[in-house]
N, C-alpha and C positions, 0 to 999 in steps of 0.2 A: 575455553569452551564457548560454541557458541549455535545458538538456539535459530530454526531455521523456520518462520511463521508463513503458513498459508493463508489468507480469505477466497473461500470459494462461494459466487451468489448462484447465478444461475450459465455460467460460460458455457459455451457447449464442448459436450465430451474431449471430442478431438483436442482443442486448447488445453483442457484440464491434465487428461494425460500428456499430453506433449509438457505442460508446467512442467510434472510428477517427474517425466521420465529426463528430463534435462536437469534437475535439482539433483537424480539419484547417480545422472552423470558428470558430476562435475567431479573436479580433479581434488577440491577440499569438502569434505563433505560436514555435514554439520554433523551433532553430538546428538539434536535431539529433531526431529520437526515435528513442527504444530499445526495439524490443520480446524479454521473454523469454519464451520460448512452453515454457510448464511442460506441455502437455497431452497427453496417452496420443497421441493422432492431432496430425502439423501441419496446420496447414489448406491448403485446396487452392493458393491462389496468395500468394505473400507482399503485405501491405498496400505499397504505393506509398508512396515517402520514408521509410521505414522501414529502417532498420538490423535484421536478426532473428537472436536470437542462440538457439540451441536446445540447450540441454544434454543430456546422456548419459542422464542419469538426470533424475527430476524433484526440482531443488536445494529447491522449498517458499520459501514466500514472500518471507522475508528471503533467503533463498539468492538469488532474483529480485534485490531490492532490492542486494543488493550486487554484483550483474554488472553493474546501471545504473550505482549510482556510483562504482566503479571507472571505467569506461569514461567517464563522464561526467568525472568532479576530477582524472581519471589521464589517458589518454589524450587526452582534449579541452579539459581544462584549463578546464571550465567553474564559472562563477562562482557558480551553483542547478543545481539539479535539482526539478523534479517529478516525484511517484510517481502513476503512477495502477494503479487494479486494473481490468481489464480489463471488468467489469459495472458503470463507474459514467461517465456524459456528464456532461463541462463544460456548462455556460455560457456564451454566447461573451467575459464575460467575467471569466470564474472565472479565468482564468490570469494577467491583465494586476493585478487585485488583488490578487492573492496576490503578483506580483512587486514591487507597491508598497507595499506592507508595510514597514514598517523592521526589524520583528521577524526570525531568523533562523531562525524553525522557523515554518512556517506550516500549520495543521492544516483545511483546508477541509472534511472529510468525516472525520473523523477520520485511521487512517493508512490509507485509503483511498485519497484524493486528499491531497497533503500536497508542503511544499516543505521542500527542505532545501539549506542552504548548506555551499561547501564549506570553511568557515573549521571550522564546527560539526562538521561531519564528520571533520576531522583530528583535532578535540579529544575527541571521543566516541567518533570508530570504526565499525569496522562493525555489525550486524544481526547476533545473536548465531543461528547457522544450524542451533544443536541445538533450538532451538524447530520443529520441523518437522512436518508440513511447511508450517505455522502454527498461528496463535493463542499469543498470550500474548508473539511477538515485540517486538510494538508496546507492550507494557506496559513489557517489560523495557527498551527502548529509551527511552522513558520516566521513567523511575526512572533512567537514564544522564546524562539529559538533567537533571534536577535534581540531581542530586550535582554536576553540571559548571556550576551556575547558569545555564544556556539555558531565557529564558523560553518557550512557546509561542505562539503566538496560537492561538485555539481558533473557529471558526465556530459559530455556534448550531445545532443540530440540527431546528430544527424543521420537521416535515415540514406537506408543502402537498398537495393534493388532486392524483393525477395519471389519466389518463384510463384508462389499462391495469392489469388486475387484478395484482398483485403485483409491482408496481414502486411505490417512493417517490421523490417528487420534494419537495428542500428547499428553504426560504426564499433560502439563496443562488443558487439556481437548479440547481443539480447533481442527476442524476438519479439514480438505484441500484437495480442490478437484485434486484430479492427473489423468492421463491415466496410463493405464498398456499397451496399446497398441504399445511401443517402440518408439522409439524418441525423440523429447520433446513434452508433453502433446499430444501424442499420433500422431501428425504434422508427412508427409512426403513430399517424392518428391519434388515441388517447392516450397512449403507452408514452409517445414523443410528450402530449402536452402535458403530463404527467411529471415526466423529468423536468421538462423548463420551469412548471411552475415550485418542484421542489430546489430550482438550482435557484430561482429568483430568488425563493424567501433565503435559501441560506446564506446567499450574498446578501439579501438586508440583515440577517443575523450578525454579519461580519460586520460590518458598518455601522451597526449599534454597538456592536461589544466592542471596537476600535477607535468609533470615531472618524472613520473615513474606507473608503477602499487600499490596500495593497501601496504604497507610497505617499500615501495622504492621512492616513493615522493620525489621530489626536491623543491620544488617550495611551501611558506609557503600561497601564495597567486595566484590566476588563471592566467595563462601565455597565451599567443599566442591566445585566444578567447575570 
């Protein structure tokens, strides 16, 4: 069995269904899907075969990631999970590879699109949720995963020509939704400075609770938080 998690923050429509409608076409389909709708507004009618789980507040990325596999290893007692973030389309057979992988961390799109099992998950844990409301989670998860010896398997990045202006599609076939309108994801003025100053602190997050950046780690276990 295996559990198929959505995060959805605020992506716009078009992306979200395009996610929906490439997940509902792939050629392995999951047992169960999870969606966590992180966004200011829900949207109008819930996706069909969808479980939707809507928090109080908005938990931030990993906060997402860990109400899928809770409900996924815990309640459903499922065997994998895949994450998806809600601006990125499978392939219709992005998911039946990923599950045949013998590897137990499978990275299709980085942790974007990604699979994890739940052997791996008891031994590592959850998604550390003061990284909020992302960025820098997926690192730190990461650097979890190597102290624990869990190899990855890691998909190549490279991108392939797609027909719509700021979207990328890659070699494995997976799609991603981008802006081309400069920034990040198209963000300016407050909204931008906003992001950067929440990406600074959680990169100093990282580097107190490690000991260094990303290769430079001191610390074989979480320090000072």
């Amino acid at each position: 069995m295996f559990v198929l998690g959505i995060a959805r923050r605020n992506e716009p429509t078009v992306l979200f269904e395009e996610t929906l409608g490439a997940a509902r076409a792939s050629a392995v389909a999951p047992d169960y899907t999870i969606l966590v709708d992180n966004g200011d507004e829900p949207f109008a009618a819930a996706p069909v075969h969808c479980v939707v789980v809507r928090p109080a507040t908005n938990v931030g990325c990993a906060g997402a990631w860990n109400i899928v596999l809770r409900l996924a290893f815990g309640t459903l007692a499922a065997e994998s999970a895949i994450l998806l973030s809600a601006d990125c389309a499978v392939a219709p057979d992005t998911f039946g590879r990923m599950l045949a992988s013998p590897a137990s961390v499978v990275c299709a799109l980085g942790f974007s699109c990604f699979r994890l099992d739940q052997a791996v998950w008891r031994t590592v844990g959850e998604f550390d949720e003061a990284f909020w409301p992302a960025y820098w989670e997926d690192t730190d998860y990461r650097r979890r995963l190597a102290l624990a010896d869990v190899a990855i398997e890691e998909w190549p990045l490279e991108e392939t020509a797609h027909p719509s202006p700021g979207r990328a599609r890659y070699a494995s076939g997976i799609t991603h939704g981008k802006s081309d309108l400069g920034g990040y994801q198209g963000w300016k003025g407050k909204r931008l400075a906003r992001f950067q100053a929440r990406l600074a602190a959680n990169r100093e997050r990282y580097v107190a609770k490690w000991g260094g950046l990303p290769g430079e780690e001191t610390f074989s276990t979480p320090f000072g938080i």
